[in-house]
C-alpha positions in Angstrom: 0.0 0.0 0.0 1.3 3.7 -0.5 2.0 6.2 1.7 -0.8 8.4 0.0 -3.3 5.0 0.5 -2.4 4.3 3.9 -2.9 8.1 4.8 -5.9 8.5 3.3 -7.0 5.1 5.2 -6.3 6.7 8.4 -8.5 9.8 8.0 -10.8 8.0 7.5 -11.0 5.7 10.0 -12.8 7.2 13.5 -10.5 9.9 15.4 -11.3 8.7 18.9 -11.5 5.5 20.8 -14.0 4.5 23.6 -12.9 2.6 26.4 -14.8 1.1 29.0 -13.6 0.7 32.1 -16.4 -0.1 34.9 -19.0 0.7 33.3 -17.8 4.0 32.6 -17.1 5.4 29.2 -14.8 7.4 28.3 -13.1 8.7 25.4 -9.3 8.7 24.1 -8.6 11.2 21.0 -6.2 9.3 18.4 -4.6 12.2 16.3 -3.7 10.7 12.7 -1.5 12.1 10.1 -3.0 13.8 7.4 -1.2 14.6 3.8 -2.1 18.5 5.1 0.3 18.2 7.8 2.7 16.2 6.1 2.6 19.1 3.6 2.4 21.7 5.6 5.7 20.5 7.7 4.1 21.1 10.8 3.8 17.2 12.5 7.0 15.7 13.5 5.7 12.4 12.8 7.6 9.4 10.3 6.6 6.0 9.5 8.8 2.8 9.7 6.6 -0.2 8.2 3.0 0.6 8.7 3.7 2.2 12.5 3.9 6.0 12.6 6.7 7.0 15.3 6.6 10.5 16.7 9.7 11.7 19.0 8.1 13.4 21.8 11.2 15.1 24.0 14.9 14.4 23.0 17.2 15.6 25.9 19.9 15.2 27.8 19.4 13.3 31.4 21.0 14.5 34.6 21.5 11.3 36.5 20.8 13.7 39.7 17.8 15.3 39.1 14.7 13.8 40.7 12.9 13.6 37.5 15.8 12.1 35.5 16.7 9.5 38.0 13.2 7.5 37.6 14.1 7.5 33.5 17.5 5.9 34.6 15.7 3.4 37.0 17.7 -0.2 36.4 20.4 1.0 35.2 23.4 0.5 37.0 26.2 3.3 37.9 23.8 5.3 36.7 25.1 7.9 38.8 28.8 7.0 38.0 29.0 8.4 34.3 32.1 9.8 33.4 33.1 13.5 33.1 33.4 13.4 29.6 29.7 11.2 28.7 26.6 12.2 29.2 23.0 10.3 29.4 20.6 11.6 26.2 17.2 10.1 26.1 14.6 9.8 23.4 11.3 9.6 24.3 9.3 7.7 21.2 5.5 7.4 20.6 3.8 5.0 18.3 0.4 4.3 16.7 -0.5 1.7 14.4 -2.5 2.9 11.9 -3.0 0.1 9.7 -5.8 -1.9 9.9 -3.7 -5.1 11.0 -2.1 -5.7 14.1 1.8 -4.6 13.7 4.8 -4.6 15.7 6.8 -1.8 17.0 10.6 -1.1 16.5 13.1 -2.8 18.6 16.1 -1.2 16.4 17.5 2.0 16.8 20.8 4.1 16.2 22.0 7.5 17.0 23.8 9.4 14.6 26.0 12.3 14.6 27.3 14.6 12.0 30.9 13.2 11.9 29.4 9.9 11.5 29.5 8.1 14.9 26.9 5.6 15.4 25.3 5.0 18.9 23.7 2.1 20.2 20.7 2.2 22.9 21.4 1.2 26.4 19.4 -2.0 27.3 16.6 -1.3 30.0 14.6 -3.7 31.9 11.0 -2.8 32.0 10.5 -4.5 34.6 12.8 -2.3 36.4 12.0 0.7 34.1 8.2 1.8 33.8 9.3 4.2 30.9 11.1 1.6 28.7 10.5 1.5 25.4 10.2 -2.3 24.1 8.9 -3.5 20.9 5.1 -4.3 21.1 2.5 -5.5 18.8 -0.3 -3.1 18.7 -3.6 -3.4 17.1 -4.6 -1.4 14.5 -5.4 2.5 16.4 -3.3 1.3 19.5 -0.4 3.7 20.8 2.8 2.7 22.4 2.9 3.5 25.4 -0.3 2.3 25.8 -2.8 4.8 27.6 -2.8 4.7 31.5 1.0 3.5 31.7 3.7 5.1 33.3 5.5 6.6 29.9 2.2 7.3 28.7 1.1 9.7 31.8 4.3 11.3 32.4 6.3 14.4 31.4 7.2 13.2 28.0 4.4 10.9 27.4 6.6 8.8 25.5 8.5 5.4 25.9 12.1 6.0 26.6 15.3 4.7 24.4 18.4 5.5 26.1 22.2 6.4 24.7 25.3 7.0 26.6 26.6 9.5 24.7 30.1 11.6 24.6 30.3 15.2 25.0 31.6 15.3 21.6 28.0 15.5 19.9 27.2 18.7 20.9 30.1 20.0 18.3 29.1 17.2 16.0 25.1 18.3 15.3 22.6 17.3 14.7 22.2 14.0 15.8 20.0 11.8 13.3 17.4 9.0 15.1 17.4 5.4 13.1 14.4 4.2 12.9 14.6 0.3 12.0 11.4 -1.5 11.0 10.4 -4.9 12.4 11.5 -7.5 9.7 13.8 -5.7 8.1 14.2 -2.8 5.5 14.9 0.9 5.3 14.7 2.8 8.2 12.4 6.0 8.3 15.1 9.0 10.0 14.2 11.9 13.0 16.6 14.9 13.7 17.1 15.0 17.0 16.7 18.3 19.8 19.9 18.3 22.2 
């Protein structure tokens, strides 16, 4: 299917979602991607397979501030980075909008302008509430999934986590590698530092 088919698919599928949870109803708004915004350049949203990915917050984590030490939760020495690394998290939101159930990314690189590749720090969600790990969603489902940690925080996105040197911040931007499950191209994101 095409981008152009797939998009137009999505608008016109419903924009919200009930959800019933005893015996109330309520409501969740799913925003989809139209060709206007696409257009228009003003949604940061990309597509790997038939998932569209949208970078919430991309930032550098202070392994000493309150907030920053729950995003580093499992992670050991943490706290014991060296002078010249730094923490940088990306904070990734998903929605399948296909009308088939499809699996989220589990692949990801960093990439700077001097060509260093980064790999993601392995977290433990059990450990790690705001862990991104690859799911499969249902067609109109959202990773996180609502009413979850990463869903309901500050970023409201599932977190992928580099150890990163100093040295990116003279070697901008930084490029986010989106790898698709089962293979192929992956879909890019310039990165905020």
């Amino acid at each position: 299917m095409t981008l152009r088919r797939l998009l137009l698919a999505a608008v016109a599928l419903t924009l919200c979602v009930s959800v019933s949870a005893c015996g109330i109803s309520r409501r969740k708004k799913i925003y989809y991607v139209t060709e206007a915004e696409i257009a228009a350049g003003g949604q940061p949203y990309f597509f790997a397979g038939p998932i569209t990915y949208q970078v919430q917050v991309s930032r550098q984590l202070n392994p000493f501030s309150t907030e920053d030490v729950q995003y580093l939760s499992g992670v050991k020495g943490a706290q014991r980075i060296g002078a010249s690394d730094l923490w940088f998290g990306v904070f990734l939101w998903a929605l399948n909008q296909s009308g088939h159930g499809a699996t989220t990314s589990d692949r990801f690189t960093l990439h700077d302008s001097a060509g260093d590749v980064f790999y993601p720090v392995k977290l433990n969600p059990s450990l790690n509430p705001f862990a991104w790990t690859a799911q499969t969603l249902a067609p109109n489902a959202t990773e996180p999934a609502p009413d979850t940690t990463a869903a309901n925080g500050p970023t409201q996105g599932g977190l992928i986590l580099f150890e990163l040197t100093q040295s990116i911040y003279a070697n901008r931007p930084l490029t986010l590698y989106v790898y698709p499950q089962g293979g192929g191209k992956p879909s890019l994101a310039s990165l905020d530092l």
